[in-house]
C-alpha positions in Angstrom: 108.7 118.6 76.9 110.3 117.5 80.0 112.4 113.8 79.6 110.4 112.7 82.7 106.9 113.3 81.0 108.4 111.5 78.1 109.1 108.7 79.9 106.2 108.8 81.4 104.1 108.6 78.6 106.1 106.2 76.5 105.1 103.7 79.7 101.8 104.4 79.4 101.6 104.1 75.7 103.4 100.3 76.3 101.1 99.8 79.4 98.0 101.0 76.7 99.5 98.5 73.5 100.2 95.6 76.2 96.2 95.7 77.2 95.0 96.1 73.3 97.3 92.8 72.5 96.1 90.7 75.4 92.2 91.5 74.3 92.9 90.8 70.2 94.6 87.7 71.2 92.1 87.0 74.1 89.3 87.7 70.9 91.3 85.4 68.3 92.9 82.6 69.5 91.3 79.2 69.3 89.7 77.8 73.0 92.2 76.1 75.0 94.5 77.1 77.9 96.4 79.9 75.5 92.9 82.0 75.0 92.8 81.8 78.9 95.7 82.9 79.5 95.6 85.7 77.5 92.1 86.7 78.0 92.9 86.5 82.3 93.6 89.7 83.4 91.2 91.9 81.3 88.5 88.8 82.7 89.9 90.0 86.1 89.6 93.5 85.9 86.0 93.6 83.9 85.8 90.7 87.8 87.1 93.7 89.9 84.5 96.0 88.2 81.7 93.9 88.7 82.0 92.6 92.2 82.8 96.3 93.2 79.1 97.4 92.4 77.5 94.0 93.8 76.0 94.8 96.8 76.7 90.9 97.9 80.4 91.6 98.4 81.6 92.6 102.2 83.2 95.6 102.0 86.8 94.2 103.0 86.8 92.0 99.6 85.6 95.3 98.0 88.7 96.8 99.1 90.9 93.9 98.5 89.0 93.9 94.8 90.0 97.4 94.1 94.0 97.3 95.7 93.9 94.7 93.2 92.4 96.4 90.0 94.6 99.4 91.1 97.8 97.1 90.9 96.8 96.4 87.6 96.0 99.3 86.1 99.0 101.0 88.1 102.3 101.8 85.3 104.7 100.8 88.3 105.3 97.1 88.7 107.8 95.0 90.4 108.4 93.2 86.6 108.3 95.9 83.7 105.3 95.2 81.5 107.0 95.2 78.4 108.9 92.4 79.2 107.8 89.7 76.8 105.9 86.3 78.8 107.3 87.6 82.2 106.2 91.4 82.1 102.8 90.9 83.4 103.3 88.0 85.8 103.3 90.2 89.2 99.6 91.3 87.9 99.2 87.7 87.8 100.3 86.8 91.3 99.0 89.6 92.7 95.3 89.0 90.8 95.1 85.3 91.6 95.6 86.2 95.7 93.6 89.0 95.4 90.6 86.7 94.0 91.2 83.9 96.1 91.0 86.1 99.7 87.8 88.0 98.2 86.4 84.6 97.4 86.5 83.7 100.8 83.7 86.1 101.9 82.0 87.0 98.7 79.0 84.3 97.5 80.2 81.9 95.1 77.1 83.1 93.3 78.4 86.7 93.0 81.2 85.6 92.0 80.9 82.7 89.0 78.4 85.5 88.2 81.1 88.3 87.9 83.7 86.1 85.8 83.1 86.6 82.1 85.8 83.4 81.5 86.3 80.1 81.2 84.3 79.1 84.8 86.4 76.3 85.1 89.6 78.5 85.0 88.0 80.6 87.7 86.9 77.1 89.9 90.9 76.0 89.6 91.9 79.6 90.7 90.0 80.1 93.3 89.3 76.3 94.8 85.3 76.3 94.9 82.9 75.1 92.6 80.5 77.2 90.7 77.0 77.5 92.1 74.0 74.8 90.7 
């Protein structure tokens, strides 16, 4: 086997374990601002998923939603993922801007609606107030 398809499939084997320990501590961890964090980006890719099929959402957040998810999902980052704490702090960055443009445009509605988290995490991330 070629040393560049090892590599390449050691990294996705740490991008794979990274994802499967953010959801077990996401699932375990008591409520509080550590469950958030570690339940945040698969909240924000099941968000990406979601708003992509709601026919509410303009198409330009739709895009911005998926260059986002992509960035996510993507093996190549600006920080290596298995960095411990730092590793997946560009997805963070890049998650928290995408959400905050798309939320300009998309209903809150669609998107309180979208977010299967903490609503209050989403309210401080994205500066609105979840609909009544």
């Amino acid at each position: 086997m070629p040393g560049w398809l090892q590599a390449v499939l050691v990294a996705a084997g740490v991008l794979v374990l990274t994802w499967v320990v953010l959801v077990v501590l996401a699932a375990r961890l008591p409520p509080g601002l550590a469950k958030d964090l570690a339940g945040f980006l698969p909240d924000c890719v099941t968000t990406a998923r979601r708003l992509r099929r709601d026919p509410r959402v303009p198409r330009r957040a739709r895009v911005a939603v998926l260059f986002g998810m992509l960035w996510v999902l993507s093996p190549i980052d600006l920080i290596p993922e298995f960095l411990p704490v730092i590793g997946p702090l560009d997805d963070v960055v890049v998650v928290a801007l995408v959400l905050r443009y798309a939320a300009r445009s998309v209903p809150a509605e669609a998107l309180f609606e979208a977010w299967p988290g903490n609503p209050d995490l989403l309210r401080r991330l994205v500066g609105i107030s979840p609909p009544r």
